[in-house]
C-alpha positions as CSV (number, residue, x, y, z in Angstrom):
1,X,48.2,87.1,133.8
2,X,51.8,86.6,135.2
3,X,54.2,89.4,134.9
4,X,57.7,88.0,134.7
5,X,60.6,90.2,135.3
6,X,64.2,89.9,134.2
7,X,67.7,91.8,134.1
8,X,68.8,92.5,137.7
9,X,72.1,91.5,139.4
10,X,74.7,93.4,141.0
11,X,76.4,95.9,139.9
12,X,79.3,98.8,141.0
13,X,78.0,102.2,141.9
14,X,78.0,104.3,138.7
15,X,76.8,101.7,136.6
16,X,73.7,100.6,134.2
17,X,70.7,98.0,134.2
18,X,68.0,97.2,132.0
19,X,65.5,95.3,133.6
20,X,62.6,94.0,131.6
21,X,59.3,92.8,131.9
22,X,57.2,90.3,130.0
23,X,53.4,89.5,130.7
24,X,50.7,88.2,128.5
25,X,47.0,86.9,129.3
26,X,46.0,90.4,128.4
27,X,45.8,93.3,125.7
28,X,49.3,94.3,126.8
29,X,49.1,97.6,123.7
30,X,46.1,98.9,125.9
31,X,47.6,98.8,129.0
32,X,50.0,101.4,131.2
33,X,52.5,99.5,132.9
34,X,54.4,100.1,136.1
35,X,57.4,99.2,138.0
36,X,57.8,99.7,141.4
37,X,60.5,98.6,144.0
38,X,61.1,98.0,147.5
39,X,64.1,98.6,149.1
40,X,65.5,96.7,152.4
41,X,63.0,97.2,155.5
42,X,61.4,99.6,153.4
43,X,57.7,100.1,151.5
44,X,57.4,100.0,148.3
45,X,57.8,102.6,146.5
46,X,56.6,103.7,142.8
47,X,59.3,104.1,140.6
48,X,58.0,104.9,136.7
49,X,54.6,104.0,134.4
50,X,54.7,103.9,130.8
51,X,51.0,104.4,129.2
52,X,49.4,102.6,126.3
53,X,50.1,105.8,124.2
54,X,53.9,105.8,125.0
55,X,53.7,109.2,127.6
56,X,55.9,108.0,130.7
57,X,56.4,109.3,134.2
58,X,59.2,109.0,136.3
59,X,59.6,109.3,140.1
60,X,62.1,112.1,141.3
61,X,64.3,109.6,142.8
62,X,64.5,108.3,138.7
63,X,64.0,111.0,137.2
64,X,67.1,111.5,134.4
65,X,68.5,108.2,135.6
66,X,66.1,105.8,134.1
67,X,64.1,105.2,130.7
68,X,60.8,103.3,130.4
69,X,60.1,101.7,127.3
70,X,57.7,99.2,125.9
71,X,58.0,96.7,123.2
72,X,54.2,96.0,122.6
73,X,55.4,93.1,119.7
74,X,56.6,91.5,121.9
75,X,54.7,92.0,125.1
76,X,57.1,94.0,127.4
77,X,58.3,96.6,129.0
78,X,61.7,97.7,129.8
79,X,63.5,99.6,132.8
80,X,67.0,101.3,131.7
81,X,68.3,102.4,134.7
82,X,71.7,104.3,134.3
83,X,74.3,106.2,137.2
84,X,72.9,103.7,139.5
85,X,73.5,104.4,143.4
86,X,73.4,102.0,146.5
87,X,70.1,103.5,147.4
88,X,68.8,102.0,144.4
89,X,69.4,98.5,145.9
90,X,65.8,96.9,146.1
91,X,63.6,94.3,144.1
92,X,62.1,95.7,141.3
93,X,58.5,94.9,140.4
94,X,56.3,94.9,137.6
95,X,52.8,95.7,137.6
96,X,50.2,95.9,135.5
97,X,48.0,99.4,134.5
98,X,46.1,99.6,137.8
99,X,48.3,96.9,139.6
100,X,46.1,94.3,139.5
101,X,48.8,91.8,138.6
102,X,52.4,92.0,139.7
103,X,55.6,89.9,138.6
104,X,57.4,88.3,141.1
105,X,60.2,91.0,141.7
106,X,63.7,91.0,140.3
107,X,66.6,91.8,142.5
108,X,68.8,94.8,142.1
109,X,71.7,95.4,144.5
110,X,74.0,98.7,143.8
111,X,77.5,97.8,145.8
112,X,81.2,98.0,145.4
């Protein structure tokens, strides 16, 4: 189980992201999934789970910026992230239900 994450880059204060995250090796439609991300000389910090019945939770820093989603056809799960600010700069992670398996991170740097 390998969690692969996609979609980051830079982009100018204001703007939009959709990050995305594949995995397999596992009954991805049973599963909650998370992301999480960590922010320069930071811990990481939880950032939104979808569960296996489509109910979604969002931290306050996300909350009415950002959209979890999952795609269980084709085995991920997707991050809209919208009105982005330079706090948001970190690497994103993806984790499965009860973190057992994480992705390797995909950056995301908020800058004009």
């Amino acid at each position: 189980v390998q969690p692969v994450e996609s979609g980051g880059g830079l982009v100018q204060p204001g703007g939009s992201l959709r990050l995305s995250c594949a995995a397999s090796g596992f009954t991805f439609s049973s599963s909650a999934m998370n992301w999480a991300r960590q922010a320069p000389g930071k811990g990481l910090e939880w950032v939104s789970t979808i569960y296996s019945d489509g109910d979604t939770l969002y931290a306050n820093s996300m909350k009415g910026r950002s959209t979890i989603s999952r795609d269980n056809a084709k085995n991920t799960v997707y991050l809209q992230m919208n009105n982005l600010k330079p706090e948001d700069t970190a690497v994103y992670y993806c984790a499965t239900g009860a973190y057992e398996y994480w992705g390797q991170g995909t950056q995301v740097t908020v800058s004009s």
